[in-house]
PDB file of N, CA, C and O in Angstrom:
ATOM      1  N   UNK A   1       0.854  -1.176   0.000  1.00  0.00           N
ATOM      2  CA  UNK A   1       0.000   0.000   0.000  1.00  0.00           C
ATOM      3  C   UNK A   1       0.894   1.231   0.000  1.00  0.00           C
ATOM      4  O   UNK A   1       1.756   1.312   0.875  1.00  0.00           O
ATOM      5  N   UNK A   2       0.753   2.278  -0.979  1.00  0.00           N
ATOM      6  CA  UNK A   2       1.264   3.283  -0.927  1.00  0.00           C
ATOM      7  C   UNK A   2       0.540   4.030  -0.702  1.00  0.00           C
ATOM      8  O   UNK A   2      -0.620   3.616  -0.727  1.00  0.00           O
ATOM      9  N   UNK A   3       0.776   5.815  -0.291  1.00  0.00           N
ATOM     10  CA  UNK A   3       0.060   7.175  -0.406  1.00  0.00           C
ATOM     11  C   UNK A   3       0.678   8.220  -0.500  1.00  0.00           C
ATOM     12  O   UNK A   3       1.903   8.193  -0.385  1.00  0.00           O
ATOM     13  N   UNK A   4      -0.033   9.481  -0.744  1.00  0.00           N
ATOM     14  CA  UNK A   4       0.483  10.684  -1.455  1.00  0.00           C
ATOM     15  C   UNK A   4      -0.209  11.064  -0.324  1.00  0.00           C
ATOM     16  O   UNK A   4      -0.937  10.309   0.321  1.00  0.00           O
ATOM     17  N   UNK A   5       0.044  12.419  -0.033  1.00  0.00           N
ATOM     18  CA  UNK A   5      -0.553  13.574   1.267  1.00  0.00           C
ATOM     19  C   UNK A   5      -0.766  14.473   0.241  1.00  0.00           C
ATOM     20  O   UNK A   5       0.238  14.516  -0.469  1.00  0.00           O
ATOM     21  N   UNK A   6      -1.850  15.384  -0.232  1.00  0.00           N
ATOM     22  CA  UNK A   6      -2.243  16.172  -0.818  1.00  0.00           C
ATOM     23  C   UNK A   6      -2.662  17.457  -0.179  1.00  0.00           C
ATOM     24  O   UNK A   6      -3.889  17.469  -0.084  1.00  0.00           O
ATOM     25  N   UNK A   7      -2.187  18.395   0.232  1.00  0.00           N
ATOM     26  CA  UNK A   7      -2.677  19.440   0.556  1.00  0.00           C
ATOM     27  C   UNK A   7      -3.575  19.823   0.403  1.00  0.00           C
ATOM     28  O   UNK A   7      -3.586  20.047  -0.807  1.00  0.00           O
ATOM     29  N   UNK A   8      -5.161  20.328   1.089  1.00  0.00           N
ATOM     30  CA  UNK A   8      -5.724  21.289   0.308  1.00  0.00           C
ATOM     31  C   UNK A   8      -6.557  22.123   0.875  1.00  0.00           C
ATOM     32  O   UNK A   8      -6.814  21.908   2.060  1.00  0.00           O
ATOM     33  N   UNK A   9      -7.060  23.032   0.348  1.00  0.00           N
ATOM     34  CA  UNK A   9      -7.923  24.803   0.348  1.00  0.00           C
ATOM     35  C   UNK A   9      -6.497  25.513   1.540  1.00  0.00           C
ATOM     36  O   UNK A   9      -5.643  24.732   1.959  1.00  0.00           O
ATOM     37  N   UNK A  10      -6.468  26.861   1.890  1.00  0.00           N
ATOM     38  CA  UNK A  10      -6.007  27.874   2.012  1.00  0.00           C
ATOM     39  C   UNK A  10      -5.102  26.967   3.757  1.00  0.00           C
ATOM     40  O   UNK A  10      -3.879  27.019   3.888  1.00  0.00           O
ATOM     41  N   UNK A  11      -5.738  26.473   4.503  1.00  0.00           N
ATOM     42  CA  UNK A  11      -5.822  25.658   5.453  1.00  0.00           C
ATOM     43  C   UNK A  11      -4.842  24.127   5.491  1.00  0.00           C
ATOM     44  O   UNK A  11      -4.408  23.551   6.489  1.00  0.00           O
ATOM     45  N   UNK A  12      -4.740  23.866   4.506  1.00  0.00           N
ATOM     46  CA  UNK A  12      -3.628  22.877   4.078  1.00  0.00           C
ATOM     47  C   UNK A  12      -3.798  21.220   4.427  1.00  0.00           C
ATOM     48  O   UNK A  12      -2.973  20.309   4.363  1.00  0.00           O
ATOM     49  N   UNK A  13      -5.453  21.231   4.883  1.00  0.00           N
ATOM     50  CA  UNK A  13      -5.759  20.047   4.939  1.00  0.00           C
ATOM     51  C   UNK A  13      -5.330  18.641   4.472  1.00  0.00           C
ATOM     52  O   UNK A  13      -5.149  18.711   3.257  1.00  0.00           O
ATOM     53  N   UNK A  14      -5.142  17.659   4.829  1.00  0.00           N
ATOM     54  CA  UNK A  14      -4.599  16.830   4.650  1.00  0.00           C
ATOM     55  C   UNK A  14      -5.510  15.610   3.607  1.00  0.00           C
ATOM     56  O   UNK A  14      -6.222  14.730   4.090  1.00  0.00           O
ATOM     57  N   UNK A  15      -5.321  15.782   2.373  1.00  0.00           N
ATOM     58  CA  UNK A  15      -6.453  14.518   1.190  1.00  0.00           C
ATOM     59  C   UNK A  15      -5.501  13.645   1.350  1.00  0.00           C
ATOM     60  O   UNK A  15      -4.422  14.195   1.572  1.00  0.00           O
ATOM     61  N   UNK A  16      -5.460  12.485   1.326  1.00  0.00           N
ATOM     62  CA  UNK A  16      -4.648  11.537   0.880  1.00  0.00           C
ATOM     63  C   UNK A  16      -4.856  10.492  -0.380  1.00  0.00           C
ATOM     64  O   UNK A  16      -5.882   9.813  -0.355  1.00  0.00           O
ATOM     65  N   UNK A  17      -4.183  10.370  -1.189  1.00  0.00           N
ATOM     66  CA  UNK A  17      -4.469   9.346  -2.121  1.00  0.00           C
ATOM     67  C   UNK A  17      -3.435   7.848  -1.796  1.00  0.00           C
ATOM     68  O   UNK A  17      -2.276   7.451  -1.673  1.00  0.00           O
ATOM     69  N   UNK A  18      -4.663   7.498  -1.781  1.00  0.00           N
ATOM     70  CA  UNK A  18      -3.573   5.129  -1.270  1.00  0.00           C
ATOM     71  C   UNK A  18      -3.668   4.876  -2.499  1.00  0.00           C
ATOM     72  O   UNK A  18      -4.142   5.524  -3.432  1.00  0.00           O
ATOM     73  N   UNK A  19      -3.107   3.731  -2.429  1.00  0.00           N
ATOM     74  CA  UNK A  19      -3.204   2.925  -3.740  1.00  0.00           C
ATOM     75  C   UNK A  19      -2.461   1.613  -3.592  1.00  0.00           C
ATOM     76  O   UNK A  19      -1.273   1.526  -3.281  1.00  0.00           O
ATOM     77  N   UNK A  20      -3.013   0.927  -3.763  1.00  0.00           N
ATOM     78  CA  UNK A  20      -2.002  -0.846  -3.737  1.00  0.00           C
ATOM     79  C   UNK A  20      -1.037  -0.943  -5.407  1.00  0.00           C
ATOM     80  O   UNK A  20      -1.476  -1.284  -6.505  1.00  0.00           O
ATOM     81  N   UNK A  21       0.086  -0.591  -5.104  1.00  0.00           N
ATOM     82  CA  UNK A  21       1.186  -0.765  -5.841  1.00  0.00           C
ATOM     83  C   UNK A  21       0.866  -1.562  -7.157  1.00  0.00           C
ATOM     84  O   UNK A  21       0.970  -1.207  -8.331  1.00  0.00           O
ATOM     85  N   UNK A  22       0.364  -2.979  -6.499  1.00  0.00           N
ATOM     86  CA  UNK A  22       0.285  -4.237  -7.836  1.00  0.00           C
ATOM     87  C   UNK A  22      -0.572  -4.052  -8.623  1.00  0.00           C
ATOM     88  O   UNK A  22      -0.365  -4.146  -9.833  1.00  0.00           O
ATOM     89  N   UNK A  23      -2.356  -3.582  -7.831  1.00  0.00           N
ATOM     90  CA  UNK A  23      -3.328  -3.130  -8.757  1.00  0.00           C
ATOM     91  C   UNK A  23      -3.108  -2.211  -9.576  1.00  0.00           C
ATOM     92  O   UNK A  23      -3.295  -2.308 -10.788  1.00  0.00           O
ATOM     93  N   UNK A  24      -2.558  -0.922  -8.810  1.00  0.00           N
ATOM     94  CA  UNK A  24      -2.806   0.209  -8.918  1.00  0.00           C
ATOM     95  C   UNK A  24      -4.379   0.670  -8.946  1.00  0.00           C
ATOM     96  O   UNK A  24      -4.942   1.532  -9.620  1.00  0.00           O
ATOM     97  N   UNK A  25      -4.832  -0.173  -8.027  1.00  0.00           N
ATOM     98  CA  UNK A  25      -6.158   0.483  -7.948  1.00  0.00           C
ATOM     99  C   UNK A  25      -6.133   1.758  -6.583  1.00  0.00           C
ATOM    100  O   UNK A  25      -5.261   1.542  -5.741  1.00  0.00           O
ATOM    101  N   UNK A  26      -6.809   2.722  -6.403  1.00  0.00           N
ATOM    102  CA  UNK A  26      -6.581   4.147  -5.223  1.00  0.00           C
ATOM    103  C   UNK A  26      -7.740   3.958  -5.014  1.00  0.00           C
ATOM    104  O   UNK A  26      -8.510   3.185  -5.582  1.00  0.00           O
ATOM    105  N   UNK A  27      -7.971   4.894  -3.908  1.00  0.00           N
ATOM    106  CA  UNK A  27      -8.753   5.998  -2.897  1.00  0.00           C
ATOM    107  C   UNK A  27      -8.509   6.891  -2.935  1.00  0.00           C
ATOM    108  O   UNK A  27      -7.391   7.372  -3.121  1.00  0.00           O
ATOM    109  N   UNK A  28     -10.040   7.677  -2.673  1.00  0.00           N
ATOM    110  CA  UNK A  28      -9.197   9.525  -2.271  1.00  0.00           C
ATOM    111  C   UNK A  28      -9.917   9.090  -0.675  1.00  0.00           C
ATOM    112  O   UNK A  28     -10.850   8.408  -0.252  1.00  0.00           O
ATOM    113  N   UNK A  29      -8.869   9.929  -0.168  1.00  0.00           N
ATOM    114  CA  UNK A  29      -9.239   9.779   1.996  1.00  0.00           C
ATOM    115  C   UNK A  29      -9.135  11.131   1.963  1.00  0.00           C
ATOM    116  O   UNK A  29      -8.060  11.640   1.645  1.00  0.00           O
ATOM    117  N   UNK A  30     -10.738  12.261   2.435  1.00  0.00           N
ATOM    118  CA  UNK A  30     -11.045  13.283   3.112  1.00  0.00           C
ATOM    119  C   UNK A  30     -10.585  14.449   2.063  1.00  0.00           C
ATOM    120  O   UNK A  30      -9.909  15.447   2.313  1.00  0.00           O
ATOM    121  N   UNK A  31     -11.194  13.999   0.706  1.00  0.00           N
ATOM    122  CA  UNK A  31     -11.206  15.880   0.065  1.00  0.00           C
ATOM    123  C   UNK A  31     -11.837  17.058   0.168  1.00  0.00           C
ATOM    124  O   UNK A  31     -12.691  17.652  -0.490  1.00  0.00           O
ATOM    125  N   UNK A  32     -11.133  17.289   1.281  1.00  0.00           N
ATOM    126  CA  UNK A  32     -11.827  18.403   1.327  1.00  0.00           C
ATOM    127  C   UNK A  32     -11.807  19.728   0.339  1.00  0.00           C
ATOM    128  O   UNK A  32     -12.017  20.851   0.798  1.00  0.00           O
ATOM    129  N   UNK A  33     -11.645  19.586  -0.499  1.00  0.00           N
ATOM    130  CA  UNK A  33     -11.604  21.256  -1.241  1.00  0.00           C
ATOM    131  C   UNK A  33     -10.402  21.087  -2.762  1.00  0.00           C
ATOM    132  O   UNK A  33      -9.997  20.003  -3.182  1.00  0.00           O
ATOM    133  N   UNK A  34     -10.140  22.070  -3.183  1.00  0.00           N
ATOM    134  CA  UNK A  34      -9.646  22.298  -4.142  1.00  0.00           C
ATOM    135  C   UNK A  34      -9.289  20.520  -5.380  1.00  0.00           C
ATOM    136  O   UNK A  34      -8.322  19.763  -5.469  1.00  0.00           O
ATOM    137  N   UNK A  35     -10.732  20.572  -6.113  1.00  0.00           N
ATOM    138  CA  UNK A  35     -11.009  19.373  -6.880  1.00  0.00           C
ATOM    139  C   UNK A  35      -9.986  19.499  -7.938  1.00  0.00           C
ATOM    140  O   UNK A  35      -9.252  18.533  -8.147  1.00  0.00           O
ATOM    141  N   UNK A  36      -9.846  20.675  -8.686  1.00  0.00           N
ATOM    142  CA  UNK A  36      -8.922  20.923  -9.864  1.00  0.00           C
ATOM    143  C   UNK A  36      -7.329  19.683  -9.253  1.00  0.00           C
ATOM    144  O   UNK A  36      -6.913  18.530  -9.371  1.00  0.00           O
ATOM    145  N   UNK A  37      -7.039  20.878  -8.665  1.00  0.00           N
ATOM    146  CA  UNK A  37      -5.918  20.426  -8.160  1.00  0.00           C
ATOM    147  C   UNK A  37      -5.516  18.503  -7.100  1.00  0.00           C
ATOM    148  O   UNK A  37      -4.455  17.921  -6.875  1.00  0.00           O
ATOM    149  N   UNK A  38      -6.744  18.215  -6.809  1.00  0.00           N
ATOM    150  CA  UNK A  38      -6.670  16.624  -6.683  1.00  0.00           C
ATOM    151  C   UNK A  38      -6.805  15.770  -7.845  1.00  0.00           C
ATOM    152  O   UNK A  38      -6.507  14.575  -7.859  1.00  0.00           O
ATOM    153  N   UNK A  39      -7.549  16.834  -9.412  1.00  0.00           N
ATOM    154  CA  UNK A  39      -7.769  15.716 -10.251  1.00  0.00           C
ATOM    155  C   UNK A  39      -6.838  15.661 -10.412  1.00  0.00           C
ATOM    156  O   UNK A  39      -6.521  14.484 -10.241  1.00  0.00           O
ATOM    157  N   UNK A  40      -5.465  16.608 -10.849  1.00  0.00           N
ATOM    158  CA  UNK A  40      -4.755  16.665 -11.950  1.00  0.00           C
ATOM    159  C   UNK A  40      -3.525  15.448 -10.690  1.00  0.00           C
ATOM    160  O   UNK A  40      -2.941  14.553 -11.301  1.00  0.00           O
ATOM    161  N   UNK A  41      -3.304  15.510  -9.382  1.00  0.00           N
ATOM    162  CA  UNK A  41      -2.648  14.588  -8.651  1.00  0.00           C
ATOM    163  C   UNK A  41      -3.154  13.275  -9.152  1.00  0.00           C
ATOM    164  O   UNK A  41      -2.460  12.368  -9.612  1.00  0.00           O
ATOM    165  N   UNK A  42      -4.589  13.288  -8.989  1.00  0.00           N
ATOM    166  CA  UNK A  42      -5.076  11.189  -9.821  1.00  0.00           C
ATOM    167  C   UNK A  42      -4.515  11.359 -11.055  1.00  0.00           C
ATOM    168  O   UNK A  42      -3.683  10.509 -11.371  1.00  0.00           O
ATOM    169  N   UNK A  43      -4.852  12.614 -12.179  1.00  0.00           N
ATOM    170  CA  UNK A  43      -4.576  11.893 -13.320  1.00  0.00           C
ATOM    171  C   UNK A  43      -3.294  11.433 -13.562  1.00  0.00           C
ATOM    172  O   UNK A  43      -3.118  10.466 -14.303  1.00  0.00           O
ATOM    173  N   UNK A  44      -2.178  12.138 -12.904  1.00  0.00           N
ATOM    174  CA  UNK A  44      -0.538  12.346 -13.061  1.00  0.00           C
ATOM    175  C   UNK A  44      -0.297  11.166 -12.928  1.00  0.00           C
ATOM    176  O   UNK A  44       0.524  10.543 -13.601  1.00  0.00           O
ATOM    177  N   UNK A  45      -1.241  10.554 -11.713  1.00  0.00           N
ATOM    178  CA  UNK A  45      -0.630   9.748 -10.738  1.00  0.00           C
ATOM    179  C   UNK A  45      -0.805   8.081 -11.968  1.00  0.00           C
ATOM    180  O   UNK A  45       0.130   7.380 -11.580  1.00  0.00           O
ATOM    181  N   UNK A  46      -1.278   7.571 -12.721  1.00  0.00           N
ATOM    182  CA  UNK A  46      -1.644   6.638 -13.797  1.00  0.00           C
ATOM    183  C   UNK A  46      -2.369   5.812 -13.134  1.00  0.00           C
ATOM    184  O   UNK A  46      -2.619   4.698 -13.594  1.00  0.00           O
ATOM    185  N   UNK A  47      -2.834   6.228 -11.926  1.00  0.00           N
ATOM    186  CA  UNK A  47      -3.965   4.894 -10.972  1.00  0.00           C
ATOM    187  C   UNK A  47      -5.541   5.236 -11.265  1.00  0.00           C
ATOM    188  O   UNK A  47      -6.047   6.357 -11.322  1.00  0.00           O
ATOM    189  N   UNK A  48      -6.166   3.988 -11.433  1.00  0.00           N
ATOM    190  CA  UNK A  48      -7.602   4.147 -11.536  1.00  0.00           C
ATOM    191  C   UNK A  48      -8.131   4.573  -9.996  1.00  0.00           C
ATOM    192  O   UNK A  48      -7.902   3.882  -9.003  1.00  0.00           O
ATOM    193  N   UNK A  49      -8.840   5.771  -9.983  1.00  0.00           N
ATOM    194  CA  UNK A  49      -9.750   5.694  -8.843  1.00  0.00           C
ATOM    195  C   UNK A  49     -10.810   4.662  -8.627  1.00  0.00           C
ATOM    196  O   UNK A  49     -11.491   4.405  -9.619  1.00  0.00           O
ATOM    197  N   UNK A  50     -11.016   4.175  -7.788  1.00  0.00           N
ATOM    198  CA  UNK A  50     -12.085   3.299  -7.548  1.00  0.00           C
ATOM    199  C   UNK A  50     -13.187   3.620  -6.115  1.00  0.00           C
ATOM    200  O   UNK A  50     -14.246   3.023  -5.919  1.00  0.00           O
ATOM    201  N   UNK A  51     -12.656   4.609  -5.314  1.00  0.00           N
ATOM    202  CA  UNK A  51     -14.082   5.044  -4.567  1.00  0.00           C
ATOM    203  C   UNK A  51     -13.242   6.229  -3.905  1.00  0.00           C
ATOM    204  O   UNK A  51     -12.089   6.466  -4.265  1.00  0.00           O
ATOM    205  N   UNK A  52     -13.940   7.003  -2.848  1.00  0.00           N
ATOM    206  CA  UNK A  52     -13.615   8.593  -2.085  1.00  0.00           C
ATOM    207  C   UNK A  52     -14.047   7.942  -0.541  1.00  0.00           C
ATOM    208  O   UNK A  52     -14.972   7.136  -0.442  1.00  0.00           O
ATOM    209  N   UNK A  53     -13.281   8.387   0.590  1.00  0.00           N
ATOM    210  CA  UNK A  53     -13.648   7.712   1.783  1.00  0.00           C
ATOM    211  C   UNK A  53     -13.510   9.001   2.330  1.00  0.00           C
ATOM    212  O   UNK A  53     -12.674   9.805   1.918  1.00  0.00           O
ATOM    213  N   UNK A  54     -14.552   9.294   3.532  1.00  0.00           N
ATOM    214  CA  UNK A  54     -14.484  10.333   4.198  1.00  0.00           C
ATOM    215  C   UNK A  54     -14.242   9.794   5.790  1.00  0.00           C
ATOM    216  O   UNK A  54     -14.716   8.666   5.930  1.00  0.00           O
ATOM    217  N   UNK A  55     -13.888  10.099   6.486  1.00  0.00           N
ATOM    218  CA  UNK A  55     -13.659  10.224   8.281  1.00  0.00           C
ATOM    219  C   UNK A  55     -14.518  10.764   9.154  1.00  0.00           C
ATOM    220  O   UNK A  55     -14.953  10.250  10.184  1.00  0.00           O
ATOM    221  N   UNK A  56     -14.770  11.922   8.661  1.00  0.00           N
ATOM    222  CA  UNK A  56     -15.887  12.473   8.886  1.00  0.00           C
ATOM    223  C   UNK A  56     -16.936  13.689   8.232  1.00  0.00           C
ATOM    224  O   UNK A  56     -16.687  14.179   7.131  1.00  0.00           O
ATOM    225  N   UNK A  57     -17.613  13.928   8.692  1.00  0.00           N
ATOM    226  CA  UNK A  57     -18.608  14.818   7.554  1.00  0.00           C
ATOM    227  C   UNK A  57     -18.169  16.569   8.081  1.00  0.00           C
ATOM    228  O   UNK A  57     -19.119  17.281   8.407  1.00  0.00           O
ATOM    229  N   UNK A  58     -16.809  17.144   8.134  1.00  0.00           N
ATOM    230  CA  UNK A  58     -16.855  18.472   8.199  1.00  0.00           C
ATOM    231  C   UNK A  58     -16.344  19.041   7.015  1.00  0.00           C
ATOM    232  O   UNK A  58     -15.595  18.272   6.412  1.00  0.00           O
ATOM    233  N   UNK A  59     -16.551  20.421   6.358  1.00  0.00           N
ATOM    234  CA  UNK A  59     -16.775  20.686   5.310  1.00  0.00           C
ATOM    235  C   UNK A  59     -15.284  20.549   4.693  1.00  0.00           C
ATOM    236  O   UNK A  59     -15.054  20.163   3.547  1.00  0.00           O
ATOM    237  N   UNK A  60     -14.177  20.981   5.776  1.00  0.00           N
ATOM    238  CA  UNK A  60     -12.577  20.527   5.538  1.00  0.00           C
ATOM    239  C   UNK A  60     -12.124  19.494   4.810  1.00  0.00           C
ATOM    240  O   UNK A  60     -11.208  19.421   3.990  1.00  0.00           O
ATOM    241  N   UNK A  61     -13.351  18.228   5.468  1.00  0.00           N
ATOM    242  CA  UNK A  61     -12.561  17.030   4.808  1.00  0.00           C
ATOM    243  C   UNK A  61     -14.002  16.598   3.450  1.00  0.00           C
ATOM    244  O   UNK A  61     -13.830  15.575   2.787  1.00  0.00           O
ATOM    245  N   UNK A  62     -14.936  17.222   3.265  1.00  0.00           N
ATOM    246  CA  UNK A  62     -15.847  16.299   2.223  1.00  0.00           C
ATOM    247  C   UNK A  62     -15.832  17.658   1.607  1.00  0.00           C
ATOM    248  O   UNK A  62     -16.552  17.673   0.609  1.00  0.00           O
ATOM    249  N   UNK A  63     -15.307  18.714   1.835  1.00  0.00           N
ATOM    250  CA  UNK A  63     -15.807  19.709   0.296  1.00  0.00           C
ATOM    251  C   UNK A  63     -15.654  19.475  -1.156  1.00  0.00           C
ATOM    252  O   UNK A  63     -16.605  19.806  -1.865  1.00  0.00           O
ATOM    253  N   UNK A  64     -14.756  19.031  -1.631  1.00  0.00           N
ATOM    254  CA  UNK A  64     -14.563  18.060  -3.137  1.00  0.00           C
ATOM    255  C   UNK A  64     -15.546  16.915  -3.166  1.00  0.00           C
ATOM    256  O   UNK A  64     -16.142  16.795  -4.236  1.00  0.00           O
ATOM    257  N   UNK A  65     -15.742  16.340  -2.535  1.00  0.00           N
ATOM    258  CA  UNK A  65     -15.841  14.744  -2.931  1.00  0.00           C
ATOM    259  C   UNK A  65     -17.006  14.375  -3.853  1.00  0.00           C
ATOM    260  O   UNK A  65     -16.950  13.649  -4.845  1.00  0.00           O
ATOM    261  N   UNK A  66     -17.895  14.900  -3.431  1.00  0.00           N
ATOM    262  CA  UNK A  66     -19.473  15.071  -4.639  1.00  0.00           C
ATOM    263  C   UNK A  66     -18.925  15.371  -5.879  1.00  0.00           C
ATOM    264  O   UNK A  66     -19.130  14.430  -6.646  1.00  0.00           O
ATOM    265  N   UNK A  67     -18.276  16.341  -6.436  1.00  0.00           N
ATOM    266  CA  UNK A  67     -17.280  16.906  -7.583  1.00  0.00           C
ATOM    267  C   UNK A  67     -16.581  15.856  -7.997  1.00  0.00           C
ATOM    268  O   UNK A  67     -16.655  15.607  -9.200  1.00  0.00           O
ATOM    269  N   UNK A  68     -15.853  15.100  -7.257  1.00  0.00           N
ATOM    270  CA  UNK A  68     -15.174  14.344  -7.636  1.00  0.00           C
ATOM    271  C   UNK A  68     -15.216  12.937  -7.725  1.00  0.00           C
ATOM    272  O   UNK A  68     -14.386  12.311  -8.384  1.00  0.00           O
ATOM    273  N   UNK A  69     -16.176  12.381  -7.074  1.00  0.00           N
ATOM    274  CA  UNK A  69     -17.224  11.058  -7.571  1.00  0.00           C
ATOM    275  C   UNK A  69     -18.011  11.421  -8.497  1.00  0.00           C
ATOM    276  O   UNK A  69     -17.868  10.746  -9.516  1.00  0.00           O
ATOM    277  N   UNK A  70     -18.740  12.167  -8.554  1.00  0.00           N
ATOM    278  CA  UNK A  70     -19.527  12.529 -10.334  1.00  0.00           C
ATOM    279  C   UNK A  70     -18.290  12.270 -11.148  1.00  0.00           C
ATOM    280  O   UNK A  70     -18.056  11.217 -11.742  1.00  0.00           O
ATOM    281  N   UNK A  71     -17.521  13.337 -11.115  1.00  0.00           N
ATOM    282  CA  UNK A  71     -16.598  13.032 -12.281  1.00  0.00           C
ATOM    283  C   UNK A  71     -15.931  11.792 -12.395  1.00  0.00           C
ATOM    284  O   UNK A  71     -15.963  11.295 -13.521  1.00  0.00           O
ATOM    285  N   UNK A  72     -15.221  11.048 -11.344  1.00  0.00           N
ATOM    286  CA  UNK A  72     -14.824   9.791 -11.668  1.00  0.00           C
ATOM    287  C   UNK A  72     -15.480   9.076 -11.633  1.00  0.00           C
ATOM    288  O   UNK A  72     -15.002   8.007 -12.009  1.00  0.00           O
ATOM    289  N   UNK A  73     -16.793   9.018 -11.260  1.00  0.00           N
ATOM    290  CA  UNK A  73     -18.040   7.978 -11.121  1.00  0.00           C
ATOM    291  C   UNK A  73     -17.932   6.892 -10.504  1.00  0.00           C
ATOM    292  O   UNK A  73     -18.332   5.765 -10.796  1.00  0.00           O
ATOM    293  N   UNK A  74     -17.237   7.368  -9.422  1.00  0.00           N
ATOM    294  CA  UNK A  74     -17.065   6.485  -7.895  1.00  0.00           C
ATOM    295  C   UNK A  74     -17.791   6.807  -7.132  1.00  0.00           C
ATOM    296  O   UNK A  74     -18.102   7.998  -7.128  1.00  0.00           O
ATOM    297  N   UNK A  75     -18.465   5.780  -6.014  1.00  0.00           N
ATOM    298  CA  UNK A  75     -19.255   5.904  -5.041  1.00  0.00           C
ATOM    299  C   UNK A  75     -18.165   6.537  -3.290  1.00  0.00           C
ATOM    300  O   UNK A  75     -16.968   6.451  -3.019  1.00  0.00           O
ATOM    301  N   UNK A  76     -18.972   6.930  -2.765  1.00  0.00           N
ATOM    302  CA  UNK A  76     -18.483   7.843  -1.324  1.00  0.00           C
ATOM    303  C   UNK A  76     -18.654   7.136  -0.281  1.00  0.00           C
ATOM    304  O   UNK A  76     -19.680   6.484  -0.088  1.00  0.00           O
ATOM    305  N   UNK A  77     -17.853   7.171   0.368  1.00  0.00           N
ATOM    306  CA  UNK A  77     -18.465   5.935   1.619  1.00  0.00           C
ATOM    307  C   UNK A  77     -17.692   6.623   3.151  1.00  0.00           C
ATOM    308  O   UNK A  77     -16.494   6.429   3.359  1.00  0.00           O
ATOM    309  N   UNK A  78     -18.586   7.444   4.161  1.00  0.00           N
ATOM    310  CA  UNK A  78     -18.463   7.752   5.064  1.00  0.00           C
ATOM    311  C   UNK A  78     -18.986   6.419   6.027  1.00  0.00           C
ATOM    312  O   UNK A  78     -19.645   5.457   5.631  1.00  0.00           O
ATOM    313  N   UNK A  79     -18.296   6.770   7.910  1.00  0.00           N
ATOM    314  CA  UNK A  79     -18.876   6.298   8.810  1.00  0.00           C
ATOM    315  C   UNK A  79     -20.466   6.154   8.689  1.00  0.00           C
ATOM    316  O   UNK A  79     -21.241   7.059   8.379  1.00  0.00           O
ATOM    317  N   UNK A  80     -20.905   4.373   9.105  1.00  0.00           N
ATOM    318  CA  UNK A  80     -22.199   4.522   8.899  1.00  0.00           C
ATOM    319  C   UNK A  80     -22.848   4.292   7.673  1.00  0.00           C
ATOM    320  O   UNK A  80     -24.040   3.993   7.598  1.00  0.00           O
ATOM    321  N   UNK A  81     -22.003   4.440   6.592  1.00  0.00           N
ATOM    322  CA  UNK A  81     -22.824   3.533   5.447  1.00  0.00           C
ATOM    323  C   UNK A  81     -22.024   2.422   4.626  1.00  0.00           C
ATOM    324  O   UNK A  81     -20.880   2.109   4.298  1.00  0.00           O
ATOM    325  N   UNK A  82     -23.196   2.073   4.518  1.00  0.00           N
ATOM    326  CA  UNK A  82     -22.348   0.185   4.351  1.00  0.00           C
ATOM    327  C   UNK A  82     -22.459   0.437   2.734  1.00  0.00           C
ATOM    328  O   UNK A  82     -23.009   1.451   2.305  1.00  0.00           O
ATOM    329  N   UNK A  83     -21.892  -0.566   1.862  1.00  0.00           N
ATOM    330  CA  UNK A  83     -21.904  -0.897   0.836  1.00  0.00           C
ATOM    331  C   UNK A  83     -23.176  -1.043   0.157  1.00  0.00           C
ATOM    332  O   UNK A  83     -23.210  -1.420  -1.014  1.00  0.00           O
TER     333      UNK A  83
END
């Protein structure tokens, strides 16, 4: 398992992108904010996204993530909801 620490909005919040090396399949963990700038980290990065995980619901860590499951057309999965 690898990850990237992504900075983001003015605040410097912490997104993280994982990813299992062999698949190269990822996660985004807690985007909060600035979507431009997390896509262009997935696209660089040559890994398929496959879902967005949040920690918790404050606007810091889920402000992207709606933005950015539409566009990659991955499902969101906070505390509390199952599959």
């Amino acid at each position: 398992m690898n990850y990237r620490i992504i900075p983001v909005t003015a605040f410097s919040q912490n997104c993280s992108l994982i990813w299992c090396e062999q698949t190269r399949l990822a996660a985004l963990v807690d985007p909060g904010g600035d979507a431009e700038k997390i896509k262009q980290e997935v696209d660089d990065s040559g890994l398929t996204l496959m879902q967005i995980l949040l920690t918790h619901g404050h606007l810091d860590h889920v402000g992207a993530a709606a933005e950015l499951a539409q566009h990659y057309g991955v499902p969101v999965f906070w505390p509390g909801k199952r599959r």
